[in-house]
MARMAR-128409 format. One record per residue: residue number from 1; residue in one letter; z negated, y, x of N, C-alpha, C in turn. Coordinates in pm, whole numbers, plus 32768, in hexadecimal, padded with zeros to 4 digits. Example, Ala and Ser with C-alpha at 12.3 -4.5 7.8 and 13.67 -1.06 7.14 Angstrom:
REM MARMAR-128409
 resi resn  n_z  n_y  n_x ca_z ca_y ca_x  c_z  c_y  c_x
    1    a 7CF4 7DC7 8527 7CF4 7E3E 84CE 7CF4 7EB6 8528
    2    s 7D3C 7F1F 8505 7D36 7F96 8557 7CED 8003 850A
REM end
This chain:
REM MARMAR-128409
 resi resn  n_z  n_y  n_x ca_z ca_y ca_x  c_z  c_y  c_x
    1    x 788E 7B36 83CA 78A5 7BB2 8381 78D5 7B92 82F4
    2    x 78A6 7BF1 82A3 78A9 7BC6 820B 7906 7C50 81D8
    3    x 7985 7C20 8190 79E2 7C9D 815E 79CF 7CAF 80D3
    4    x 79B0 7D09 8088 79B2 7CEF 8000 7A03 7D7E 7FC8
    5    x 7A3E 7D3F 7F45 7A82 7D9C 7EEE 7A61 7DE8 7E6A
    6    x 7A69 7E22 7E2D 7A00 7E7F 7DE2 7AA7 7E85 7D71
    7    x 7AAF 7E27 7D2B 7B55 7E45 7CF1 7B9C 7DFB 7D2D
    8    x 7BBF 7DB9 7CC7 7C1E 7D0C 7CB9 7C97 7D1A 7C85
    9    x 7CE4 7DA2 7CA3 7D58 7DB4 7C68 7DEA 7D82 7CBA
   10    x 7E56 7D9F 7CCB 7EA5 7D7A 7D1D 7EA7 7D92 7DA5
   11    x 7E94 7DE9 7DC2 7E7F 7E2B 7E38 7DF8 7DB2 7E99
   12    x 7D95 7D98 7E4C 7D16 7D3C 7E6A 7D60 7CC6 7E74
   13    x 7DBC 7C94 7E21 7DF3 7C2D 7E27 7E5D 7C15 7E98
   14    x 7EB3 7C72 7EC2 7EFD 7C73 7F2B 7EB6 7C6D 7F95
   15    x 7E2E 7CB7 7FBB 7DF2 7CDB 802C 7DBF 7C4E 8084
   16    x 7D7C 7C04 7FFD 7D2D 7B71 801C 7DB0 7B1E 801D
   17    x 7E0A 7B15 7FE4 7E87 7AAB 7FF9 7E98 7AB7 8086
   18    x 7ED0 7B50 80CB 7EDE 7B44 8153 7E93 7B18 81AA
   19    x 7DEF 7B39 8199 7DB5 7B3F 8209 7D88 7A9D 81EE
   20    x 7D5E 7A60 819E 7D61 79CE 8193 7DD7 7975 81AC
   21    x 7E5A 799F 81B8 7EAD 795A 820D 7EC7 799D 8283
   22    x 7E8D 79E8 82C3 7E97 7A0A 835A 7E60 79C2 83A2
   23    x 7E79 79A0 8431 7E38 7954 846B 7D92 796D 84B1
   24    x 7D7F 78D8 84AF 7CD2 791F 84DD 7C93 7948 84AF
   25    x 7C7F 7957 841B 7C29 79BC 83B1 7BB2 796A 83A6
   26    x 7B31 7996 83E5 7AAF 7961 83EB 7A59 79D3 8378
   27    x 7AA5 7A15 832E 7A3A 7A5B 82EA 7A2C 7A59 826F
   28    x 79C2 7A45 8243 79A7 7A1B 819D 79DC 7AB8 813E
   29    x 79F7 7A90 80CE 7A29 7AE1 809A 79D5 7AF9 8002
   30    x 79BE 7B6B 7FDB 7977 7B56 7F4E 79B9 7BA2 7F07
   31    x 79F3 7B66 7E7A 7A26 7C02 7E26 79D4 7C13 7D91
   32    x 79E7 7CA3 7D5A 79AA 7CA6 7CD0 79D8 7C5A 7C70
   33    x 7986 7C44 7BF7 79AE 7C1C 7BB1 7A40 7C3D 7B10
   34    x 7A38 7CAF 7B2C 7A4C 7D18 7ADF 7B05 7CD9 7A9B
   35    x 7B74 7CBD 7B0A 7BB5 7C50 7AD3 7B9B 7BED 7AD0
   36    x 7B4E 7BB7 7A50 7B46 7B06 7A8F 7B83 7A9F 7A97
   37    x 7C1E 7AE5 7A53 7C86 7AA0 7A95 7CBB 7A99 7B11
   38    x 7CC7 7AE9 7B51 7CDE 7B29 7BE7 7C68 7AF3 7C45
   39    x 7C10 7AEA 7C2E 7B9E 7AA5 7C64 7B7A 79FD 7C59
   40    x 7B9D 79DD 7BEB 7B80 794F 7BEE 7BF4 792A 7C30
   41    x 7C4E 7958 7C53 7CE0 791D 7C7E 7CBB 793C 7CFB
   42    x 7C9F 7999 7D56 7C82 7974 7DD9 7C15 7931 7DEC
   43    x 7BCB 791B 7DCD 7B7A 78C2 7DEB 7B9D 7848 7DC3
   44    x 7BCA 7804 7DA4 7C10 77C2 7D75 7C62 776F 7DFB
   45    x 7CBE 7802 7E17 7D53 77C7 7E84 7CE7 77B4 7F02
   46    x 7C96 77F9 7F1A 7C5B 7833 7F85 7BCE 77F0 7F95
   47    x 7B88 77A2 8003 7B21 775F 801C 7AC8 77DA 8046
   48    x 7AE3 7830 8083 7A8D 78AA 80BE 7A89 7922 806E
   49    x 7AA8 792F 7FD9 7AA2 797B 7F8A 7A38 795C 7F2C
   50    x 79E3 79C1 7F09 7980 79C0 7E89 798A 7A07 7E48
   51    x 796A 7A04 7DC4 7940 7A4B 7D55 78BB 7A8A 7D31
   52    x 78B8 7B01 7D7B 782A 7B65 7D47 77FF 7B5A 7CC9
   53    x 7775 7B64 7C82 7754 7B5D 7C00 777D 7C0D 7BC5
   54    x 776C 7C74 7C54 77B2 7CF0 7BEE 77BB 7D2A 7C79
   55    x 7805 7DA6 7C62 7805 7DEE 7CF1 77B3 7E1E 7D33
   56    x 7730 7E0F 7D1E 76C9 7E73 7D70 76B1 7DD3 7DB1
   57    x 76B4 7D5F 7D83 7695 7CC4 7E05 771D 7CF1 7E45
   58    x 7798 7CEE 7E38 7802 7D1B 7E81 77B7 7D57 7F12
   59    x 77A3 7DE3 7F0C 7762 7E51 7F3E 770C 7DFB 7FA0
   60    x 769E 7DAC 7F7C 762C 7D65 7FB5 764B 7D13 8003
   61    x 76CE 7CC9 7FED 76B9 7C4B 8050 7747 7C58 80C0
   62    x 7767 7CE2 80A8 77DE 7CFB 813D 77DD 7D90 8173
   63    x 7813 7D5A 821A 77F1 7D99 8257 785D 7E0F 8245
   64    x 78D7 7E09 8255 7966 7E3C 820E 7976 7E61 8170
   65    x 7953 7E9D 8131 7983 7EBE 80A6 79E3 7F16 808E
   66    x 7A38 7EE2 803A 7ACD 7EEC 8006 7AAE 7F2B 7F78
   67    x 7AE5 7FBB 7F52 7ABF 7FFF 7EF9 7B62 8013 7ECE
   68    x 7B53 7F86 7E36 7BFC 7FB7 7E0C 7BE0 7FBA 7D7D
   69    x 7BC7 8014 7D33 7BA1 8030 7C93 7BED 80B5 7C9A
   70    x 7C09 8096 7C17 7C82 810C 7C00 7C2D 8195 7BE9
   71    x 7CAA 8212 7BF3 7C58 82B1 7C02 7C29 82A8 7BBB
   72    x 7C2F 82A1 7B17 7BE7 82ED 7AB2 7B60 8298 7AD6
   73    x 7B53 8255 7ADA 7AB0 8204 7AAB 7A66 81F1 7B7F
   74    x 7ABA 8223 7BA0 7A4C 8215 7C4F 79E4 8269 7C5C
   75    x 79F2 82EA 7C35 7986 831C 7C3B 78E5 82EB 7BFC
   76    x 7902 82C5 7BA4 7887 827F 7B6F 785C 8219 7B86
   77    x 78F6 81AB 7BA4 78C7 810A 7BE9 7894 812B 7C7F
   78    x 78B7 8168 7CCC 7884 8170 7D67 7822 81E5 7D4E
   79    x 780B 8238 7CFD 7774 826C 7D02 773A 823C 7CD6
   80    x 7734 81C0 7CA9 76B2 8175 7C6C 7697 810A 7CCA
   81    x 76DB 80F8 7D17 76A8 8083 7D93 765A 80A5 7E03
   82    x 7605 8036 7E4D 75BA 8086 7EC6 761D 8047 7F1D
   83    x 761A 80B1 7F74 764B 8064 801E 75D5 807C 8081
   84    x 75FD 803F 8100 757E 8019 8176 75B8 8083 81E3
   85    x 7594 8089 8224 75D3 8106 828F 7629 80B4 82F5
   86    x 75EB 802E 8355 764D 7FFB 8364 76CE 7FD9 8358
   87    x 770B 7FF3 82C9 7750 7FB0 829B 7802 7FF5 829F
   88    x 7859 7FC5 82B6 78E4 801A 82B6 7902 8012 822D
   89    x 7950 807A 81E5 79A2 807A 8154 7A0C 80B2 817F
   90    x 7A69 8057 812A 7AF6 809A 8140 7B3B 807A 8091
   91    x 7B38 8118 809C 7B68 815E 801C 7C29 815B 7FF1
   92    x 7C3E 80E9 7FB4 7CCD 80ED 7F4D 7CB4 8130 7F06
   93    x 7C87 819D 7ECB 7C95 81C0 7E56 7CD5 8267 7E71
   94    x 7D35 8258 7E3B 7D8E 8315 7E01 7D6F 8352 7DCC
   95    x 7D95 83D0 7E12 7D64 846C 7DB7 7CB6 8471 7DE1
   96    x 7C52 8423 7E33 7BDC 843D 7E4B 7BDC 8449 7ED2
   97    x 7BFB 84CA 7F20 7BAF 84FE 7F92 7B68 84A9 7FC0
   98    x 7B4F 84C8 804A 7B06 846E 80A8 7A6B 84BB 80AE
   99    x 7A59 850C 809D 79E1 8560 808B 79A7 853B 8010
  100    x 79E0 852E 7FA4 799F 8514 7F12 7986 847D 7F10
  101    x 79E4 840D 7F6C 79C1 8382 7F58 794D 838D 7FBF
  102    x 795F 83D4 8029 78AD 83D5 8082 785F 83DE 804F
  103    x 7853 8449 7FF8 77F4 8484 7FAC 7794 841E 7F28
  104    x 781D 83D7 7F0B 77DE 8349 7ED4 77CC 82D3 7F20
  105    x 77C8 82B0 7FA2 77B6 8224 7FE1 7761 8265 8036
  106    x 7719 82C6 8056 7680 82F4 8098 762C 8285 807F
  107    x 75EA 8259 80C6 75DC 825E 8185 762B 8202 81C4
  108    x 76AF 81EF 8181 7717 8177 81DF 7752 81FF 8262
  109    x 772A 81AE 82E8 775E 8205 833F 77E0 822B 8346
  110    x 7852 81D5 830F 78FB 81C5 834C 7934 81C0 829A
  111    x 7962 824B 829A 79B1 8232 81FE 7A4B 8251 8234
  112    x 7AB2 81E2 8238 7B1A 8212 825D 7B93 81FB 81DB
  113    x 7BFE 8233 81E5 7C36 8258 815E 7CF5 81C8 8178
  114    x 7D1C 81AB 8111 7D7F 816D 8167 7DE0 8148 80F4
  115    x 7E58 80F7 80EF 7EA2 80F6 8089 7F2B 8091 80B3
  116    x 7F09 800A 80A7 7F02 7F77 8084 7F84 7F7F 8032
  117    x 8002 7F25 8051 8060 7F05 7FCE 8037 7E8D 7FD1
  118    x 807E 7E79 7F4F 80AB 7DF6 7F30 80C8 7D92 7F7E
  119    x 8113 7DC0 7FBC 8155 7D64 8048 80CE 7D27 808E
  120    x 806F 7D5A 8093 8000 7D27 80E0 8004 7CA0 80D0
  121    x 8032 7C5A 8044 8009 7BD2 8062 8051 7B76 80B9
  122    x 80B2 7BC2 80F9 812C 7B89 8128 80F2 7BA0 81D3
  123    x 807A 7C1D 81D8 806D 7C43 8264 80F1 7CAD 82C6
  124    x 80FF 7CF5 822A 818F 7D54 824F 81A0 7DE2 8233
  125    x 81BF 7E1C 825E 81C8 7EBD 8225 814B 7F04 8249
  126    x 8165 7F9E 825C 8126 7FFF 826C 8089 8013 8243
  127    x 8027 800B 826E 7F7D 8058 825E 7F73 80BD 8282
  128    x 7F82 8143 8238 7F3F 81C6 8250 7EBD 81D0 825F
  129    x 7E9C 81E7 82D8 7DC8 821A 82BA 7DC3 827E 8303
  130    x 7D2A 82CB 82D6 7CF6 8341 82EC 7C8B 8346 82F1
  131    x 7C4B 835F 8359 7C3E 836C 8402 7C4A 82F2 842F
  132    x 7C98 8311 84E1 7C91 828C 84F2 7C0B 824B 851A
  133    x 7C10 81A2 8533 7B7B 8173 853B 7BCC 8116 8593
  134    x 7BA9 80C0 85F1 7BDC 8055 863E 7BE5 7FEF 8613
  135    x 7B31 8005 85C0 7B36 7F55 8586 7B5F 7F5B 84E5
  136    x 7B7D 7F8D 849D 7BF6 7F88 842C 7C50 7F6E 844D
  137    x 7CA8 7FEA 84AA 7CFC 7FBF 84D4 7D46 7F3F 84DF
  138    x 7CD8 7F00 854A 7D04 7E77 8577 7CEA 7E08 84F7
  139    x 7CAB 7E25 8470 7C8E 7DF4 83F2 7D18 7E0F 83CF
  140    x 7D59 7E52 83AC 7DEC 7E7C 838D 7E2A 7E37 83C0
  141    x 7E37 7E2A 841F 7EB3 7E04 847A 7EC7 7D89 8473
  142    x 7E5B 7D39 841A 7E5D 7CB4 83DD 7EC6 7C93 837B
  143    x 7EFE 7D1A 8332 7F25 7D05 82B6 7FAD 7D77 82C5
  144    x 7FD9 7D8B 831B 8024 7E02 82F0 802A 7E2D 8390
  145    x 8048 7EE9 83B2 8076 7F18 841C 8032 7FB5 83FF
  146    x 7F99 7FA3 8435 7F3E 8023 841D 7F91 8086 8441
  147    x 7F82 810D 8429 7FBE 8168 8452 7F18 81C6 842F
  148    x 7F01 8223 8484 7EA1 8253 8478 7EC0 8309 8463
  149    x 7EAD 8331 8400 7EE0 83D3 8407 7E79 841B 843E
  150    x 7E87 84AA 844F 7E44 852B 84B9 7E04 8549 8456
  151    x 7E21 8559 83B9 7D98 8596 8373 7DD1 8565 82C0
  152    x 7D90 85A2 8299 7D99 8568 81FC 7E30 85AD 81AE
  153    x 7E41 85FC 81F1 7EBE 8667 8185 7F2C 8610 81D2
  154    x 7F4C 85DC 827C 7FA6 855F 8282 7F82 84EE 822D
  155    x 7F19 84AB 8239 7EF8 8429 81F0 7F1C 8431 816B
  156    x 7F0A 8491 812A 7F67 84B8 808C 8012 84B2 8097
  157    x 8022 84F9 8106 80DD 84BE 811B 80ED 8443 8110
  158    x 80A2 841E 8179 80C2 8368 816F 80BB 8338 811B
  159    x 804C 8335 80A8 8051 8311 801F 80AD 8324 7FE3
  160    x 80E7 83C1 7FC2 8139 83E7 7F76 81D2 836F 7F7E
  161    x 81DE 8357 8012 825F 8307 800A 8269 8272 7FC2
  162    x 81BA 825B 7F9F 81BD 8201 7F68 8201 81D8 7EB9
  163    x 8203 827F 7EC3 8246 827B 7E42 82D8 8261 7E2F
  164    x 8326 8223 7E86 83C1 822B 7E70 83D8 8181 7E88
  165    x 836E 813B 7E71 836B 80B7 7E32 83E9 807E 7DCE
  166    x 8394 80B4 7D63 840B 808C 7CEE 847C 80EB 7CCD
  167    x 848E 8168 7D22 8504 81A1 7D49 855D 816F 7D72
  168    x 854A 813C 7DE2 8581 80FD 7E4C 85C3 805F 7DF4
  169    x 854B 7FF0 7DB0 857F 7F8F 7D3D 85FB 7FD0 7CE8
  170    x 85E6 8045 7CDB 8623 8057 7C78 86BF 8067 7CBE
  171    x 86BD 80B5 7D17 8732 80BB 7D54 87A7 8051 7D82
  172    x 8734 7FE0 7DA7 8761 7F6A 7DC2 8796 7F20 7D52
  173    x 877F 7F38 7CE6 8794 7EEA 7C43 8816 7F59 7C2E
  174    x 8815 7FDB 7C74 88A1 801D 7C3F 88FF 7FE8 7C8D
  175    x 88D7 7F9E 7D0A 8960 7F94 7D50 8984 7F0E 7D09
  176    x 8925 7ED6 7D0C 8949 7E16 7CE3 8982 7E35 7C40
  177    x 897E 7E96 7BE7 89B1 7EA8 7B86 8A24 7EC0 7B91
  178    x 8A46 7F1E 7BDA 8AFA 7F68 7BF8 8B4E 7F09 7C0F
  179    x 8B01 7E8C 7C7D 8B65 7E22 7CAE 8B7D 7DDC 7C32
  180    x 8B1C 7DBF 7BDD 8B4F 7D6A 7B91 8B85 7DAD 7B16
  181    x 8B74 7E2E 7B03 8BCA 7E4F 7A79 8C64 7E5C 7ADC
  182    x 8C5E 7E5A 7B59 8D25 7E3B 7B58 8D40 7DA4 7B96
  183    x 8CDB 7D41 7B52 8D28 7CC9 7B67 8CEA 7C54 7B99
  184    x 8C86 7CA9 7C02 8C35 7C21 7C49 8BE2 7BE0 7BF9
  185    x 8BD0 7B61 7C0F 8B64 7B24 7BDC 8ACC 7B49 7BE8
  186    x 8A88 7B37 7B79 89EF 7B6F 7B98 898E 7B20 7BFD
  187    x 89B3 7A94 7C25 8963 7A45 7C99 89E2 7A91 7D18
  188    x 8A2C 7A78 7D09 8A8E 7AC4 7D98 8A53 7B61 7DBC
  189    x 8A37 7BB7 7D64 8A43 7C3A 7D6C 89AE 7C2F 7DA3
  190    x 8931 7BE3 7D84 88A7 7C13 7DA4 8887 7BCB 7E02
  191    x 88D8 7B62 7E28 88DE 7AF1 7EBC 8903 7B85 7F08
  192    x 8987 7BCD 7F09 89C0 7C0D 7F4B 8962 7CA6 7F7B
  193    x 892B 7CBD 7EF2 88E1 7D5B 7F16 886A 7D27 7F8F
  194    x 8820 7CBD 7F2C 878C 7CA5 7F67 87D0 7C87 8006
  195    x 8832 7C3C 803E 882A 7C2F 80CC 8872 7CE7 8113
  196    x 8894 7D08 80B0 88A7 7DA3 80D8 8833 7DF8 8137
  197    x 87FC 7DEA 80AA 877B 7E3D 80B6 8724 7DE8 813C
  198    x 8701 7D7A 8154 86D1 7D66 81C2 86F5 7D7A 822B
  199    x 879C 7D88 825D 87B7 7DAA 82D7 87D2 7E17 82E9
  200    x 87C9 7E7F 8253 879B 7EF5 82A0 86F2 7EFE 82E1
  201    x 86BF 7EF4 8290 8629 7EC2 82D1 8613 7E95 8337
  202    x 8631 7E63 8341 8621 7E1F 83EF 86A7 7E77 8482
  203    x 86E6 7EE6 843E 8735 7F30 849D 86EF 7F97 8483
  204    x 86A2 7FC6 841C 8654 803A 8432 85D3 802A 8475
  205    x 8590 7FAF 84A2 8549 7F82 84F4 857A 7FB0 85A3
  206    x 85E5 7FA1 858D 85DB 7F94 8633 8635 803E 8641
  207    x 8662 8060 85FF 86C6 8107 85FF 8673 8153 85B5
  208    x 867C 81DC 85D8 8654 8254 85A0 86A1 8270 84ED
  209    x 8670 8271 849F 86C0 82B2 8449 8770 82DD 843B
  210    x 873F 8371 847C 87BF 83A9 84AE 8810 836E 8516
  211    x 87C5 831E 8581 8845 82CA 85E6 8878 825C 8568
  212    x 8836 822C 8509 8877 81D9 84AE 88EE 821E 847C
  213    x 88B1 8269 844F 8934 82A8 83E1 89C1 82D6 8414
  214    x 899D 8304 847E 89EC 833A 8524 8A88 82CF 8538
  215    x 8A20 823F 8540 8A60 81F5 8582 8AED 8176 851D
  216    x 8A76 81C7 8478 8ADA 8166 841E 8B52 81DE 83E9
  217    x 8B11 8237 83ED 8B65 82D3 83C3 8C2D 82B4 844E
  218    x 8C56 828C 842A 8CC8 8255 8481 8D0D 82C3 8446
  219    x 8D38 8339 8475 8D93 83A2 844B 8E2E 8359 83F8
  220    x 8E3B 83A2 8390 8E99 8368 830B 8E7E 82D7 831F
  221    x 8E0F 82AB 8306 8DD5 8231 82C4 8D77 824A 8224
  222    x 8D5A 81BA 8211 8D2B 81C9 816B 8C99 81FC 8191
  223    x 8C3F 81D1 81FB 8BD6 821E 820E 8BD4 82C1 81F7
  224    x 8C25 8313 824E 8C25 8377 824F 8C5E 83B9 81BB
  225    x 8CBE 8352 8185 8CFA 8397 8110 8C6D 83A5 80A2
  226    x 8C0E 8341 8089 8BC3 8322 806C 8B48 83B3 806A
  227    x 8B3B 838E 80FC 8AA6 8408 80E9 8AE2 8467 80EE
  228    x 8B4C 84B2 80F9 8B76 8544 80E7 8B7E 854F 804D
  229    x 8B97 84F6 7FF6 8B6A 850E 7F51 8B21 850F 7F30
  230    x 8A9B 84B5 7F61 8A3B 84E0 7F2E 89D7 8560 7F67
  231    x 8A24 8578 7FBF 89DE 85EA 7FF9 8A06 8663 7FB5
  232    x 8A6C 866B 7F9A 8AF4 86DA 7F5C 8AAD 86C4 7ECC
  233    x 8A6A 866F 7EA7 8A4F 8669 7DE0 89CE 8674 7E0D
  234    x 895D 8685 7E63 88E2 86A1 7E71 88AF 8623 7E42
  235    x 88DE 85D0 7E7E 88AC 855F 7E3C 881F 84F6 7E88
  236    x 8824 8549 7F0B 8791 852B 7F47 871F 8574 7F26
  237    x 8761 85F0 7EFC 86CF 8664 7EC8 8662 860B 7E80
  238    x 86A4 8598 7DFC 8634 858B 7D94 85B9 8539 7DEB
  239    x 85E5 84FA 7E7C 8571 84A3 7EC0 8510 8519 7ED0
  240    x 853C 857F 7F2D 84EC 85E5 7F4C 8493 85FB 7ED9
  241    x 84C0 8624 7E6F 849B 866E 7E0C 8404 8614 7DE2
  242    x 8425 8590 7D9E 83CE 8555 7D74 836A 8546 7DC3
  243    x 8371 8520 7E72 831E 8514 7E9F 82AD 85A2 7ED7
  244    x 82D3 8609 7ECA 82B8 869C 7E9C 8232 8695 7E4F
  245    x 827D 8672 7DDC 8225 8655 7D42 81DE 85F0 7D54
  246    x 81F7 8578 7DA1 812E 8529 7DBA 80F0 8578 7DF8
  247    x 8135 85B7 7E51 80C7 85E1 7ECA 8091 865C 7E7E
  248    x 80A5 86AF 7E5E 807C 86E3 7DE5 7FF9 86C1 7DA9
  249    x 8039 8633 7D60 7FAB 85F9 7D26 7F4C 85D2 7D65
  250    x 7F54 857E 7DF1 7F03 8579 7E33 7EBC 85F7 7E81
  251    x 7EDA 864D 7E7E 7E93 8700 7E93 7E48 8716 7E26
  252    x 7E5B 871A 7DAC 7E4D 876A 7D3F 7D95 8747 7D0F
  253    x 7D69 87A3 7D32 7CB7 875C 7D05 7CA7 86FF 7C97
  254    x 7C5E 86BF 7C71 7C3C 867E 7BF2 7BCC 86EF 7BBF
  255    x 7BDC 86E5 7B2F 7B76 8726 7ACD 7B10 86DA 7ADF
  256    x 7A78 8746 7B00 79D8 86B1 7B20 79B3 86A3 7A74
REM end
């Protein structure tokens, strides 16, 4: 089986890092040319990676095609390519409906929709897709922890949370800041957050949310003193809010 990518951007780059260090990977890989920095470099790290002469050989020589070109310019790059009916596509690309990317990968039988972090190269974190398929699926699950949504207006939630990325950085840079504007050192304070932040991660793995919060919330403790201020200053609203406003964008039609 032949996987190819249509867009050599980060996302392309995370995808092939993972699945070329996963184990057992018997499948050739082809990407566009379009970064040819991003492209000569996996091929490069990678013995089972090639370099397409443009994306429509992409298209031609796999059975799997990976559609990651950014919104503004997809409509025109994936309506100008042929696909085979055989063939599965699975659509990275935002803000384009699963009906309008069909509508451009006709006669590929399997257009499924999905949304890949970064982390992929690590073989970590969340894959939203829409509809589920078994054998994506189990393509996912190479790189990450498929999650398959009921229809497209969930699969846009899931996205949307993708937006609290550099929220979330950012938050983490406010706490490692506070420690050190009263004193700590800046290698002490980001030794200290970064192992923070992982063991909450790994307790929100195995607990519910709320049994988390439940269980650190120790009545007249600093937990509880804690989230009753920011609850009391509305200070969880702005997550809501923003993530509101992607989902939003991901609703909102595009002008044809």
């Amino acid at each position: 089986m032949t996987l190819g990518f249509v867009g050599t951007g980060h996302i392309t780059v995370a995808m092939v890092e993972g699945l070329c260090s996963a184990p057992l990977l018997d499948e050739r890989i082809v990407v566009s040319p379009r970064n040819a920095t991003n492209a000569a470099m996996l091929a490069k790290r990678f013995a089972n990676v090639a370099v397409a002469a443009d994306n429509q050989s992409v298209v031609d020589a796999s059975d799997i095609v990976f559609l990651a070109v950014r919104p503004p310019v997809a409509s025109k790059i994936v309506g100008g390519l042929r696909f085979r009916p055989e063939q599965t596509v699975i659509s990275l690309v935002a803000l384009h409906p699963r009906e309008e990317m069909r509508a451009l990968t006709q006669p590929a039988a399997v257009l499924v929709r999905a949304v890949p972090l970064p982390s992929a190269a690590r073989r970590l974190g969340p894959i939203a897709y829409f509809p589920r398929n078994d054998d994506v699926e189990a393509l996912l699950a190479r790189i990450g922890t498929p999650v398959a949504a009921p229809d497209e207006a969930a699969f846009h939630r899931l996205w949307s949370l993708t937006g609290l990325i550099s929220p979330f950085a950012a938050l983490i840079e406010e706490w490692q800041g506070w420690a050190e504007a009263g004193g700590v050192g800046h290698e002490a304070a980001e030794q200290y957050v970064r192992a923070f932040i992982h063991c909450l991660a790994v307790m929100a793995q195995n607990l519910p949310p709320a049994e988390l919060a439940r269980r650190a919330a120790t009545p007249g403790g600093i937990n509880e003193q804690a989230l009753r201020i920011l609850r009391e200053a509305g200070g969880l609203a702005p997550f809501r809010q923003a993530l509101d406003s992607v989902f939003a964008r991901m609703n909102t039609p595009k002008p044809r």
